[in-house]
ZAVORO-524381 format. One record per atom (N, C-alpha, C, O): atom name; x, y, z; residue in three letters. Coordinates in pm, 1 decimal, decimal comma. Each point is the difference from the previous one (the first is absolute). Layout:
<pts>
 name       c1       c2       c3 resn
   CA        X        Y        Z  ALA
...
</pts>
This chain:
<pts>
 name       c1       c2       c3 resn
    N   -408,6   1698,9   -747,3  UNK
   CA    -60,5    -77,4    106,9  UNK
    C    -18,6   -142,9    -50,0  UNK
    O    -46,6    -28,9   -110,2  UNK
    N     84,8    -51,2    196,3  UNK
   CA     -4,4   -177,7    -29,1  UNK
    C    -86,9    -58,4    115,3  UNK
    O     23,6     -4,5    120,8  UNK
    N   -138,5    -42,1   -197,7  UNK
   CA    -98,8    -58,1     99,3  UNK
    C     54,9   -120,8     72,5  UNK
    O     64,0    -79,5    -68,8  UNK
    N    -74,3     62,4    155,1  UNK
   CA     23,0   -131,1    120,3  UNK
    C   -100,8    -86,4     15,0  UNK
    O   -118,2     23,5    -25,2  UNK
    N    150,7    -95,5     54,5  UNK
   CA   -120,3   -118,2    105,0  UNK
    C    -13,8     34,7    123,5  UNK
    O     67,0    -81,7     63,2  UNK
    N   -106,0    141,6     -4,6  UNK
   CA    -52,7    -16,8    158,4  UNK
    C    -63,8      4,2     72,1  UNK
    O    -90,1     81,5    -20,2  UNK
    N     83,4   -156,4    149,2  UNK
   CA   -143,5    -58,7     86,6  UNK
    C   -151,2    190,9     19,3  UNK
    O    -19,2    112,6     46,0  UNK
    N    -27,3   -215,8   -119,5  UNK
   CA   -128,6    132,8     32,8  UNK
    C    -83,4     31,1    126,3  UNK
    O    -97,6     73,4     14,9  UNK
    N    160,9   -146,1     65,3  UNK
   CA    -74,1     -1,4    163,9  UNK
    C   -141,5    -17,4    -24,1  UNK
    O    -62,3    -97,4    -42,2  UNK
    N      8,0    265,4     94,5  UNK
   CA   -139,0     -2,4     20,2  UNK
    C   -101,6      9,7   -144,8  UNK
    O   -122,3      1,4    -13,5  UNK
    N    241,8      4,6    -88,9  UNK
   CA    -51,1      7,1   -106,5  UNK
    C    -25,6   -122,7   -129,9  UNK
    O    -23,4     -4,7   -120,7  UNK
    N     44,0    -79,3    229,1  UNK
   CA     43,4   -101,9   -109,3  UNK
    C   -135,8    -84,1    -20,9  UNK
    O     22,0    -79,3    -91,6  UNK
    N   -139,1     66,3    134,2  UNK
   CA   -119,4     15,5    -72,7  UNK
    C    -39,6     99,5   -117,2  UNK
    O    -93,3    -13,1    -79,2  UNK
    N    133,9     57,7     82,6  UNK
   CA    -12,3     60,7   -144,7  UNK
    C      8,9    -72,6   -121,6  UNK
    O     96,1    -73,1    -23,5  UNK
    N   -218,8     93,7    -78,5  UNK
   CA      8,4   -139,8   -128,1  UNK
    C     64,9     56,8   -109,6  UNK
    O      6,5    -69,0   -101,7  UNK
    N     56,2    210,7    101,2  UNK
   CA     84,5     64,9   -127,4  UNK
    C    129,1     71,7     44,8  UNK
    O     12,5    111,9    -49,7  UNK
    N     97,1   -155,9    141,7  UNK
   CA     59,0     20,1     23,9  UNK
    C    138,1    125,6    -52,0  UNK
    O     74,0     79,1     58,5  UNK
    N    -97,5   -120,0   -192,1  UNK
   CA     63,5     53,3    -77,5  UNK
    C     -8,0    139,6    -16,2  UNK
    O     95,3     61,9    -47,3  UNK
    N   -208,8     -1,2     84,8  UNK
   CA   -109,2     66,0      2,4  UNK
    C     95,2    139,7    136,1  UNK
    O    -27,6    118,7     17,5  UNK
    N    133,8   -203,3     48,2  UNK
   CA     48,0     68,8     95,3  UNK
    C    122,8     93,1   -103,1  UNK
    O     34,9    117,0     15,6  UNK
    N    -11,0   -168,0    -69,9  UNK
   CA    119,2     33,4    -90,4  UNK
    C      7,4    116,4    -67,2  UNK
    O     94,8     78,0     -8,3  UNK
    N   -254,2    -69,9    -62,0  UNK
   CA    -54,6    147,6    -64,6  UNK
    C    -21,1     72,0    102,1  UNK
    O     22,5    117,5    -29,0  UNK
    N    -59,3   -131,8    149,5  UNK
   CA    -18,6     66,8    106,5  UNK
    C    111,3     94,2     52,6  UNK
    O    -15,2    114,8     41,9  UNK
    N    129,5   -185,3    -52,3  UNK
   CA    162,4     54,2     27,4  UNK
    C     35,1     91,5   -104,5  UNK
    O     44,8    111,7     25,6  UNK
    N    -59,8   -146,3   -121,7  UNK
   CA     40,3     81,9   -118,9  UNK
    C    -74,6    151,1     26,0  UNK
    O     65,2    104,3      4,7  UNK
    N   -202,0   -110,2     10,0  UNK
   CA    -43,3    113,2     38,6  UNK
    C     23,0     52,9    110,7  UNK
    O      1,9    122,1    -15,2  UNK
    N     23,4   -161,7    156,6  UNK
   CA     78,2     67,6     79,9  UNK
    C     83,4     54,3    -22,0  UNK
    O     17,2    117,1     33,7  UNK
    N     82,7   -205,7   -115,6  UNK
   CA    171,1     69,4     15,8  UNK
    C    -42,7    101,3   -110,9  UNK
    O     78,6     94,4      8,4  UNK
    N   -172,2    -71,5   -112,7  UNK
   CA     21,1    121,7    -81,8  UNK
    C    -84,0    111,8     56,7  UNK
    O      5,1    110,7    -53,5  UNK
    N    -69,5   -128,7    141,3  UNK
   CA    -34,1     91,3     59,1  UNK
    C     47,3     70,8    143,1  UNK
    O    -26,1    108,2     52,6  UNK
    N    125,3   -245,8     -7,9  UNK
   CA     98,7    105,1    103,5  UNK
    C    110,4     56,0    -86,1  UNK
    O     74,4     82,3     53,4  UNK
    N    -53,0   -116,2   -182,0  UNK
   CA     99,5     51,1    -65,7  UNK
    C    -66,5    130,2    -88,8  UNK
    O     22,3     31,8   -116,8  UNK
    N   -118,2     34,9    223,9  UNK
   CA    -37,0    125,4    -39,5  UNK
    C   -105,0    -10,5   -136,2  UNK
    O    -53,0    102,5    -42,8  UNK
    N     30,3   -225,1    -15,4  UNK
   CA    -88,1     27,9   -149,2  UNK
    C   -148,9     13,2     79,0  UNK
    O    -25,9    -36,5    114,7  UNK
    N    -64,0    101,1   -214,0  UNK
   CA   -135,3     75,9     14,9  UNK
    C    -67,1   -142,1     33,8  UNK
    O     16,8   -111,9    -48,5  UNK
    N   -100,0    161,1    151,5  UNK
   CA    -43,0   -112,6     61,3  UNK
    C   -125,9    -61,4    -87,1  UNK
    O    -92,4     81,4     -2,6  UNK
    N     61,7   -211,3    -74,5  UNK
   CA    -65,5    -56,6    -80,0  UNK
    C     86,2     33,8   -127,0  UNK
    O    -71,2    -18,0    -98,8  UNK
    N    140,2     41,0     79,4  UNK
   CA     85,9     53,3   -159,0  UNK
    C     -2,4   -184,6    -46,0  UNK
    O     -1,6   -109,1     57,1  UNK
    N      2,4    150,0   -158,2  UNK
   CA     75,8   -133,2    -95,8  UNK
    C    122,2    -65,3     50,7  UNK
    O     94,3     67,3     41,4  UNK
    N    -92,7   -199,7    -43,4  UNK
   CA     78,6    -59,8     24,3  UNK
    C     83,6    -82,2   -125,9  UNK
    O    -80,9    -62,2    -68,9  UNK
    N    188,4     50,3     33,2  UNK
   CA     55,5    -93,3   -100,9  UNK
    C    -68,1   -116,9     15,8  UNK
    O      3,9    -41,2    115,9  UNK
    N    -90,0    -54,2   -224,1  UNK
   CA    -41,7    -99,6     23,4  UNK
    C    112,2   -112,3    -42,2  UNK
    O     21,5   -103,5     63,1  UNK
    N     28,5    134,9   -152,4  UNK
   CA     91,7   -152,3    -22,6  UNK
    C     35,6    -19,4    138,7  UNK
    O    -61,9    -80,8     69,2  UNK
    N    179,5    165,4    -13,6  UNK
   CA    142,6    -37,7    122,4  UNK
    C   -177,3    -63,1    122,2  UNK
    O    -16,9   -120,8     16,9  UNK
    N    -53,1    192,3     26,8  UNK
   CA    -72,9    -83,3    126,6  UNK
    C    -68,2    -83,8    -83,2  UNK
    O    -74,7    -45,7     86,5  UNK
    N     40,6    -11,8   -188,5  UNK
   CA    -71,4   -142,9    -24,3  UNK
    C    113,2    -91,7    -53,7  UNK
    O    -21,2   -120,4    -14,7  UNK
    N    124,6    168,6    -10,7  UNK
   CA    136,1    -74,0     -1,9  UNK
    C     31,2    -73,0    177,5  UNK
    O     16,4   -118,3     29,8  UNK
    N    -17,1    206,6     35,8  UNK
   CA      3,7    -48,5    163,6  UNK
    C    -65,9    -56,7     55,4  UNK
    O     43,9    -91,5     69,7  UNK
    N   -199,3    123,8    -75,9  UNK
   CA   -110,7    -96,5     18,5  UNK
    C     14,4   -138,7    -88,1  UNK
    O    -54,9   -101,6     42,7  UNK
    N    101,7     99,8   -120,3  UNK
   CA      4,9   -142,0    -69,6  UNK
    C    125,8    -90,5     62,9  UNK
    O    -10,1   -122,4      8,8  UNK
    N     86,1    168,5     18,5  UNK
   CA    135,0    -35,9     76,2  UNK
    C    -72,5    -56,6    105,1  UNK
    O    -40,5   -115,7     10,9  UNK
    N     26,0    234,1     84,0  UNK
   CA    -60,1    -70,5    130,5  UNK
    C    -76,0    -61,7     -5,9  UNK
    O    -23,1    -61,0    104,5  UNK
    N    -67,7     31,5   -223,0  UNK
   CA    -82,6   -106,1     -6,7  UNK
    C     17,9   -118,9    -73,3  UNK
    O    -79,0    -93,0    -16,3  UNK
    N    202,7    110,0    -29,0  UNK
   CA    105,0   -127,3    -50,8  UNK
    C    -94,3    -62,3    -71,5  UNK
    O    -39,2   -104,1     52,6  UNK
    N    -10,4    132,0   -153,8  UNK
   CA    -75,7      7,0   -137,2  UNK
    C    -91,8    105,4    -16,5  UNK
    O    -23,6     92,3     78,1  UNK
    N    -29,7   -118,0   -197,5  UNK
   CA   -150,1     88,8      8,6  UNK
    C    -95,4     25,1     94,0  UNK
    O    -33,0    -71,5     94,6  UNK
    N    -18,4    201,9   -134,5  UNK
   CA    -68,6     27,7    108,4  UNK
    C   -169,7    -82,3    -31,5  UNK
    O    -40,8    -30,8   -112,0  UNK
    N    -22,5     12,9    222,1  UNK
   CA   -164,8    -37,7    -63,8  UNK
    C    -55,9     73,0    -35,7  UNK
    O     12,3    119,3     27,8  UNK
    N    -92,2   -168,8   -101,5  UNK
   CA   -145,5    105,8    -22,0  UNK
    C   -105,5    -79,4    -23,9  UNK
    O    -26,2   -103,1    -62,0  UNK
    N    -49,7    217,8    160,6  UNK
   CA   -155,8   -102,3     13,8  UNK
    C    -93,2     24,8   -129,1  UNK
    O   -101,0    -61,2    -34,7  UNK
    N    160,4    159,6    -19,6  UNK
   CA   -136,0     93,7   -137,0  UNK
    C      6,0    -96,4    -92,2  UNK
    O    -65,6      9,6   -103,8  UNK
</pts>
């Protein structure tokens, strides 16, 4: 999966956007049948989230 740029409509107030990206990742592994809350590979979705966020991600901590 290769993250895109695209218009967030009703979502585009949102202040962590990126934030949509991990969101997908867990959909698609959970329509792809994995146990629902299971572990997710962290490198490949914070690899994507960083893409789509075309640098680092923030952190407020």
């Amino acid at each position: 999966m290769r993250p895109t740029r695209q218009p967030l409509g009703p979502y585009q107030h949102l202040t962590e956007p990126e934030r949509l990206v991990g969101n997908l990742h867990r959909a698609y592994a959970e329509h792809g049948h994995a146990v629902l809350g299971a572990e997710l590979p962290t490198h490949p979705t914070l690899a994507d989230m960083i893409t789509f966020n075309q640098g680092p991600l923030p952190c407020g901590a």
